[in-house]
C-alpha positions as CSV (number, residue, x, y, z in Angstrom):
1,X,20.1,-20.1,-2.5
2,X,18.9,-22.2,0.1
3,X,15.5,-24.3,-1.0
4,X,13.1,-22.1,0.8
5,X,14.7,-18.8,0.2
6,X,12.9,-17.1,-3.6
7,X,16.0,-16.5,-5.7
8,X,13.9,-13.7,-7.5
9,X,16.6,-11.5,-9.0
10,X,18.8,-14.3,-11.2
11,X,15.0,-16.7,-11.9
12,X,13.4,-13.0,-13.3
13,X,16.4,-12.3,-15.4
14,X,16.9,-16.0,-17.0
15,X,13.4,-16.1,-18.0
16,X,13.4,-12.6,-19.2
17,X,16.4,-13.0,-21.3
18,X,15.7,-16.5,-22.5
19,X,12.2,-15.7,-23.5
20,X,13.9,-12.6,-25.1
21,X,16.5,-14.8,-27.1
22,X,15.8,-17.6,-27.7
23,X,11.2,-17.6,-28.7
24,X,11.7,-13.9,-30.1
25,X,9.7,-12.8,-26.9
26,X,10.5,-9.8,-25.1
27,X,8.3,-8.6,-21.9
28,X,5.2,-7.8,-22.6
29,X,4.3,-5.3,-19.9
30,X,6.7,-2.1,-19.6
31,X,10.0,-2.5,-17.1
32,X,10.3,1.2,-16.2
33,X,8.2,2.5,-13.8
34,X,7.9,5.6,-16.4
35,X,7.3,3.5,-19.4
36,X,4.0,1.7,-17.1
37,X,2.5,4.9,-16.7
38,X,2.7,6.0,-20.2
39,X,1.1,2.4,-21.4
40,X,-1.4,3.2,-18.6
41,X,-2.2,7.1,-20.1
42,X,-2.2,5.4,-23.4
43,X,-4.7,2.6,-22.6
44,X,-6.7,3.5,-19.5
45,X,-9.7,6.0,-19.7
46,X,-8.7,9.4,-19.3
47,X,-11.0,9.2,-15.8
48,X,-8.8,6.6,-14.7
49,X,-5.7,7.6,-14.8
50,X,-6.8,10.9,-13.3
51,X,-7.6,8.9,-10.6
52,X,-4.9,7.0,-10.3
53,X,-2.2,9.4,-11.1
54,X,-3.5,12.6,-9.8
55,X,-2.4,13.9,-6.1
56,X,-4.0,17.0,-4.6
57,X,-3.9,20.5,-5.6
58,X,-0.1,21.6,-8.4
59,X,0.9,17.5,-7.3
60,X,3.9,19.4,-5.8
61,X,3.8,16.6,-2.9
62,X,3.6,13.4,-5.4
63,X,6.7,15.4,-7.2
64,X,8.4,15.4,-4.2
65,X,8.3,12.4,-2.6
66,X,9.8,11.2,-6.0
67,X,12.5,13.6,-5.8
68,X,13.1,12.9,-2.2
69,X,14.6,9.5,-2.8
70,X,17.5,11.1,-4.6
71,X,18.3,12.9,-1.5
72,X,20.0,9.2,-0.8
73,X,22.6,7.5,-2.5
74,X,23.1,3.5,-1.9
75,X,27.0,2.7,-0.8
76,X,27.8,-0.4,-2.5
77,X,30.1,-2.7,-0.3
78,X,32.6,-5.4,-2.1
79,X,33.7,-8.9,-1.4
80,X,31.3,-10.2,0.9
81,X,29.5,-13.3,0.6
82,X,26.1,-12.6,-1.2
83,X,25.5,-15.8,-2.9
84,X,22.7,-16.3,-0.7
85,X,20.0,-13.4,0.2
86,X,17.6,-13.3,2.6
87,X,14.5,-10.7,2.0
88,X,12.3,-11.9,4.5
89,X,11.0,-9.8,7.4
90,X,8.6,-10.2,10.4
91,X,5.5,-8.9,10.8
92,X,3.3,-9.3,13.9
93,X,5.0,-12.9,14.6
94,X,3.7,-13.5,11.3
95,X,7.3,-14.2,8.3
96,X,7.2,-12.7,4.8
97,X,9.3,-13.8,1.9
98,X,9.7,-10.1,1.0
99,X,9.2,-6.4,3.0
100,X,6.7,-5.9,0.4
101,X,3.0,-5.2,1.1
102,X,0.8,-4.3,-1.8
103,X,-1.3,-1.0,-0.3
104,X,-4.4,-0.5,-0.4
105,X,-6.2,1.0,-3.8
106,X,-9.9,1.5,-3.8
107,X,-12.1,1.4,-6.4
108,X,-10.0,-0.9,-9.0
109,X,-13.1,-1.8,-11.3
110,X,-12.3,1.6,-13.4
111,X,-9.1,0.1,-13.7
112,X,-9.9,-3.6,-15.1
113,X,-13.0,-6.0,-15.0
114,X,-11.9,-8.7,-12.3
115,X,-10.1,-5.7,-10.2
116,X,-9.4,-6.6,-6.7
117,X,-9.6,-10.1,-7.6
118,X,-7.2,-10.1,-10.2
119,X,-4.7,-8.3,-7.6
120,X,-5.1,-11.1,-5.0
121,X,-4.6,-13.9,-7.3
122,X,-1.2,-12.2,-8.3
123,X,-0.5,-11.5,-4.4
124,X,-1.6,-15.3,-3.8
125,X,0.7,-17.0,-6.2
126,X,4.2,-14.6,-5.4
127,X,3.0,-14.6,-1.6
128,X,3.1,-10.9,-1.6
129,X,0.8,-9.4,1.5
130,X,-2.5,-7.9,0.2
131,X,-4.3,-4.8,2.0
132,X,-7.8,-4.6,0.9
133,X,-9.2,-1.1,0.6
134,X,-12.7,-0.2,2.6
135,X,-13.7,1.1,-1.1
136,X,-12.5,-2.3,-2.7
137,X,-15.0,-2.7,-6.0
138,X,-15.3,-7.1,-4.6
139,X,-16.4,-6.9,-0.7
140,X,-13.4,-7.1,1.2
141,X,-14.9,-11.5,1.7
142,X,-14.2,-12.1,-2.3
143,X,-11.4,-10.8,-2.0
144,X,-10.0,-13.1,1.0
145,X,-11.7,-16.0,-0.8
146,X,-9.4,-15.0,-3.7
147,X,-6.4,-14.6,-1.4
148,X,-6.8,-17.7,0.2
149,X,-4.2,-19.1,2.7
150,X,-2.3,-15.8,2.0
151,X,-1.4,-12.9,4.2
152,X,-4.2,-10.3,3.7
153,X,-4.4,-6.9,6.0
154,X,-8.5,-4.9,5.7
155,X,-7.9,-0.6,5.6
156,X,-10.8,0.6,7.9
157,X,-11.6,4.3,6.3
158,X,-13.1,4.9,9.8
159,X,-16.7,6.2,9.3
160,X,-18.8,8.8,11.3
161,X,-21.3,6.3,11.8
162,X,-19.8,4.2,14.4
163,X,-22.2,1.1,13.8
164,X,-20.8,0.8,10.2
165,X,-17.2,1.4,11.5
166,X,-17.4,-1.4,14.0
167,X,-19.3,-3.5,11.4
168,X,-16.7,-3.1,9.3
169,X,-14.0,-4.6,11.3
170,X,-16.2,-7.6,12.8
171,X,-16.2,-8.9,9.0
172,X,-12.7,-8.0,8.4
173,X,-11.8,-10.4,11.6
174,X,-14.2,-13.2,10.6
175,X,-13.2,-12.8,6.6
176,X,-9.4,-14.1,7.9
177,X,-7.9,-10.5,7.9
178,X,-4.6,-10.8,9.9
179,X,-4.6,-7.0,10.3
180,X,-6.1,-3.8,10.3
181,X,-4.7,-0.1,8.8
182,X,-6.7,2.6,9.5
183,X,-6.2,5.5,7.3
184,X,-6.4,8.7,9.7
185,X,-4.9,11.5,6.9
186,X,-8.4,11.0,5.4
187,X,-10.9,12.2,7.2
188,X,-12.0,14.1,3.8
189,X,-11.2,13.6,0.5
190,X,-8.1,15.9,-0.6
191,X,-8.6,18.8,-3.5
192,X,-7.4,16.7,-6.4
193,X,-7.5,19.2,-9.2
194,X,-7.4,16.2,-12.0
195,X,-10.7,14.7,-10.9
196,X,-12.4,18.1,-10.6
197,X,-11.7,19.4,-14.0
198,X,-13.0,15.9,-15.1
199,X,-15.4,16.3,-12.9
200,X,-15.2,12.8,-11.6
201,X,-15.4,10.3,-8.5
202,X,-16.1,6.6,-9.4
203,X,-18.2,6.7,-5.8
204,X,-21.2,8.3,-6.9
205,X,-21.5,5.6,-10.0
206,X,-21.6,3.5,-7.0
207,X,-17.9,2.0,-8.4
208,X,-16.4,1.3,-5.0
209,X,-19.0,1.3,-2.6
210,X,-20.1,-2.4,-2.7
211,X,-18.9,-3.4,1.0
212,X,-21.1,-0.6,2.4
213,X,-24.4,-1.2,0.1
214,X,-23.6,-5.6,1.8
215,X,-23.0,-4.6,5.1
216,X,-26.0,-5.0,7.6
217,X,-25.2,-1.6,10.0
218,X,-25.3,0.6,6.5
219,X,-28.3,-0.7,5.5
220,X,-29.8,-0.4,8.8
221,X,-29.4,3.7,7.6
222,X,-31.5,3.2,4.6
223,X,-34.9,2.2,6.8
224,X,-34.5,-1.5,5.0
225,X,-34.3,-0.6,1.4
226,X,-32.0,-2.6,-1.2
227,X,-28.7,0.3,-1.6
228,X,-28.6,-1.2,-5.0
229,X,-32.2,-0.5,-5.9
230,X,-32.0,3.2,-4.5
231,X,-28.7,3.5,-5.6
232,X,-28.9,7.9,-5.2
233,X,-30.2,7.4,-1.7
234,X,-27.5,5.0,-0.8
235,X,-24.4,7.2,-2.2
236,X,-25.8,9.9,-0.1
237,X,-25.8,8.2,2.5
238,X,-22.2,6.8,2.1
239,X,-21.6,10.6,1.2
240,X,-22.7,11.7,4.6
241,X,-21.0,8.4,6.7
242,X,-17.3,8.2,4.8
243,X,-14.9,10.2,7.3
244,X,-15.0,11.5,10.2
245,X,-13.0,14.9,11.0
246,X,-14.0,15.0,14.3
247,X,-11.7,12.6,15.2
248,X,-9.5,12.3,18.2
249,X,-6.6,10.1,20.0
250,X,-9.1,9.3,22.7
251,X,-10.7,7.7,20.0
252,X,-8.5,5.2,19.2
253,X,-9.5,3.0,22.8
254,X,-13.2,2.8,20.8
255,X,-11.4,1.2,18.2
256,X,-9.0,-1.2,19.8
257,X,-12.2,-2.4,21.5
258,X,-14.1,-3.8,18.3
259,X,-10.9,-5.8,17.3
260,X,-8.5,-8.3,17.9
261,X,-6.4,-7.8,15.0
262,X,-3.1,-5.3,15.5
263,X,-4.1,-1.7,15.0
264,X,-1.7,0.2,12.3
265,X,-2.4,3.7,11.9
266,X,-1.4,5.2,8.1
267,X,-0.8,9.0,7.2
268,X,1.8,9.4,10.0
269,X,4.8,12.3,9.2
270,X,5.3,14.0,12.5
271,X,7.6,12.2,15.2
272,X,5.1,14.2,17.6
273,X,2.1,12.2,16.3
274,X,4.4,8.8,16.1
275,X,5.1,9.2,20.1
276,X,1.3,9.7,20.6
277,X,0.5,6.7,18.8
278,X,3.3,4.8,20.9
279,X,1.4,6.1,24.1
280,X,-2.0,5.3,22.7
281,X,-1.0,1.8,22.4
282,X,-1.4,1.2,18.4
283,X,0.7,-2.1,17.3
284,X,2.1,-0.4,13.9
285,X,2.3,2.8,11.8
286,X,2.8,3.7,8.1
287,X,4.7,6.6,7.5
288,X,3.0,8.2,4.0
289,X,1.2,11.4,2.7
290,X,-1.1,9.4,0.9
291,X,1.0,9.4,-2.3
292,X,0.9,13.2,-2.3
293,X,-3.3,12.4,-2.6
294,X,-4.0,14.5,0.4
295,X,-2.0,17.8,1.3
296,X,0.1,19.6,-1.9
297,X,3.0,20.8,-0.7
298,X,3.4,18.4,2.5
299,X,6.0,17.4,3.7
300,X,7.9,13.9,1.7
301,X,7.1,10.8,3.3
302,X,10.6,9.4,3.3
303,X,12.0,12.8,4.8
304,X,9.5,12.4,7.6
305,X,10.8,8.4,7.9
306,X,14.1,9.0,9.7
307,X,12.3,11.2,12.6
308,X,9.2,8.9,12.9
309,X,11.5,5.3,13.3
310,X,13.5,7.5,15.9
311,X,10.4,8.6,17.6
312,X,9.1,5.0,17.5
313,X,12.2,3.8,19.3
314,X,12.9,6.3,21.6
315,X,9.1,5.8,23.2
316,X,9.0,2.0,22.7
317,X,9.8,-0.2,25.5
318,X,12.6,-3.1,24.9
319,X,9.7,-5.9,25.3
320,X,7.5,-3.6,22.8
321,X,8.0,-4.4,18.9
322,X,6.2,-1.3,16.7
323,X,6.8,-1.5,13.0
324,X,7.0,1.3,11.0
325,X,5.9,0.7,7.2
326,X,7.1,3.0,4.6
327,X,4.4,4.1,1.4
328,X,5.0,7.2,-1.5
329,X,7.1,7.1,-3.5
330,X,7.9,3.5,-4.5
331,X,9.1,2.8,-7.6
332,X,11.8,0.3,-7.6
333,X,13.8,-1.8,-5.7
334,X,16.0,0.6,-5.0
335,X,13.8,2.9,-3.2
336,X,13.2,0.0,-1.0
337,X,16.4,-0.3,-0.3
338,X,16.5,3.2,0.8
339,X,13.8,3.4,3.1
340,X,14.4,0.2,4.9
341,X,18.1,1.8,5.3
342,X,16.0,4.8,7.0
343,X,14.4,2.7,9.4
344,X,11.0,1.2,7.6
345,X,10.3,-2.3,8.6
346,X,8.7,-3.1,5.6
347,X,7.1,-0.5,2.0
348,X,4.0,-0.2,0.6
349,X,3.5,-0.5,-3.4
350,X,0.8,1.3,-4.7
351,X,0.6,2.8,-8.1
352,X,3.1,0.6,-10.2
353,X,0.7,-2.0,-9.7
354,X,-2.5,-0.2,-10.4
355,X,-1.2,0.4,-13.6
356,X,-0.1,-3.5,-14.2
357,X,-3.9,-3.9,-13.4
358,X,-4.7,-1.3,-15.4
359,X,-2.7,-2.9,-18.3
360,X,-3.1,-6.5,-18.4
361,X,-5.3,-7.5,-15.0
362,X,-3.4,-10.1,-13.0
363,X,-1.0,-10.7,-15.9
364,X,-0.3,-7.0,-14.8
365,X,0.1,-7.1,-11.7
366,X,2.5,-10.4,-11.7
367,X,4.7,-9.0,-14.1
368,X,5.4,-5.8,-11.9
369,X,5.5,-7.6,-8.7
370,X,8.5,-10.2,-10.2
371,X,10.4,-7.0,-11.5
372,X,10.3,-5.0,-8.3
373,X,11.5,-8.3,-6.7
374,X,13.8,-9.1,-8.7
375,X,15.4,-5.5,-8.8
376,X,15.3,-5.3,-4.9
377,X,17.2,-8.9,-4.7
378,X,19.6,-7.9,-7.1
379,X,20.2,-4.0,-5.5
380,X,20.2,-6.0,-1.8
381,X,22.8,-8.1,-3.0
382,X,25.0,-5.8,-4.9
383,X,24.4,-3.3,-2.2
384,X,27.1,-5.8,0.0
385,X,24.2,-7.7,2.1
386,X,23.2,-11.0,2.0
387,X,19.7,-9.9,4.3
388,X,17.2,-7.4,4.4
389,X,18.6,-7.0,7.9
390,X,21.8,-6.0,6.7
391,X,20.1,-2.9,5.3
392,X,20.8,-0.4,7.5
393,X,21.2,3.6,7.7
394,X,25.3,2.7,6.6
395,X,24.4,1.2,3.1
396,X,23.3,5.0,2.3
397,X,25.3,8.3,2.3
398,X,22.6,11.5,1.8
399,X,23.8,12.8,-1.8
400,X,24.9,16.4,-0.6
401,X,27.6,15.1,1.8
């Protein structure tokens, strides 16, 4: 490996294995992706990992975008020069060591103390990108203070109240955000039958709800009182500002005017809605279902993937660079693989390392953030490419063929 290029796969497994051998140390946080969500069950409140685990309605959507990775098969390609591998992509003229953004996960104080905090120190020191969740537990400011001179993106939930929305953004821009994702599958909260036979949502302890309780156009709804010292009053009033279902494309040109920062829209699955977006002039779109949060029984995110990249390219000019990003589903480095073979510049992680943090706090998080990379370097190498560029819709075969 060239000095500047993260050898992840070979360092993770000689420190894994010489820890292992020679001190009598084996990992201390699970490997498997299954065996981190049963510590998680096992250690986490039982609110928690409701939260955290739970997807809307039978969870038939968070079932299937699981299952829809197996719909793929990696081809494995022999002698070809793979000493060297390159996983570094490009987003927004801005270069990544990895295609892996860490998504955004609200609320992460009912998962450990230092939450957010925790998850940006781990993001800081592996260089991993960061989105920061409008519901982040730390204003979305500690959090970039945390993240220091590394990439963070903000996710707008995009209020009703359009002072607080625009708000919002101003302080992303000025906190050093380098981009906004506005989540538009969200414009209310999904029937998530975990949480309403618990009877539970963090918000209305407040958990969650500290960047609207700072931030000057939400307290201008609470006639000058202190959100925290009329804490019911304020979650009401966060109740009654959160979404926005009335929303429509022609209200994306509001947005674009209150920010600098490239626009990516998240919760796209229709190549329909992907050409819209092209038209409507957004910089970037996720393709996701939320995790399988939102809608039970929608539609896969990675089988809406293929359709949305060839949407995006068929309406994008030559001159034009859109990135599609790819979140649901993401377990290993092997699903990466797979959906930047279908087209996905770049993959969200999401509940892997929610349960890290859930686990051991930024120990956590590290720990799964070096095995995913590692396991991606390793798959991309042994796949037959020496780049993340060489991934491409021939290192897969669909399983049925």
């Amino acid at each position: 490996m060239t000095p500047d290029t993260p050898d992840y796969g070979p360092d993770r497994q000689a420190e894994v294995y010489l820890s292992g051998m020679l001190e009598d140390e084996p990992p201390e946080f699970p490997v498997s992706y299954e065996d981190l969500e049963e510590r998680a069950r096992e250690e986490l409140s039982d609110e928690a990992f409701a939260y955290v685990a739970g997807g809307a309605g039978s969870e038939s959507t968070v079932e299937a975008n699981d299952r829809a990775f197996e719909k793929w098969q990696i081809v494995p390609r022999i002698m070809r020069d793979v000493s060297d591998r390159d996983l570094s992509v490009e987003l927004f003229g801005r270069e990544y060591p990895s295609p892996v953004l860490l998504a955004p996960v609200g609320v992460q104080s009912i998962l450990h103390e230092e939450a957010e905090l925790a998850v940006a120190r781990a993001a800081r020191e592996l260089d991993v990108p960061m989105i920061c969740s409008s519901v982040s537990s730390y204003s979305f400011e500690e959090v970039s203070d945390e993240l220091g001179e590394s990439p963070g993106w903000f996710q707008l939930y995009w209020s009703s109240d359009r002072s607080v929305a625009a708000s919002f953004l101003e302080r992303a821009e000025e906190a050093g955000y380098e981009a906004v994702v506005v989540t538009l599958d969200t414009p209310k909260m999904g029937w998530r039958e975990r949480d309403i036979e618990l009877g539970y949502l963090p918000f209305l302890e407040a958990q969650g709800l500290k960047n609207y309780f700072e931030d000057p156009a939400f307290r201008e709804r609470l006639d000058g009182a202190d959100p925290w010292e009329n804490q019911e009053d304020a979650i009401a009033s966060w109740q009654a500002c959160f979404g926005d279902a009335s929303l429509t494309w022609d209200d994306l040109e509001w947005l674009e005017d209150q920010t600098d920062l490239p626009i990516v829209i998240k919760g796209v699955l229709h190549p329909d809605d992907a050409r819209e977006a092209i038209e409507r002039g957004v910089d970037g779109m996720v393709v996701s279902n939320h995790g399988g949060r939102q809608v039970d029984g929608a539609i896969p995110a990675l089988d809406a993937l293929p359709e949305v990249v060839d949407a995006v390219d068929d309406a994008t000019d030559a001159d034009r660079d859109v990135p599609v990003l790819f979140d649901s589903g993401i377990r290993r480095g092997s699903d990466v693989v797979r959906a930047v073979a279908l087209g996905a510049d770049a993959v969200l992680l999401g509940r892997p390392y929610a349960y890290g943090l859930g686990i051991g706090g930024e120990d956590g998080v590290s720990a799964v953030l070096e095995n995913l990379l590692a396991d991606l370097d390793l798959t991309v190498g042994l796949s037959g490419c020496a780049s993340i560029d060489d991934v491409d819709r021939s290192t897969i075969r669909r399983a049925d063929r």
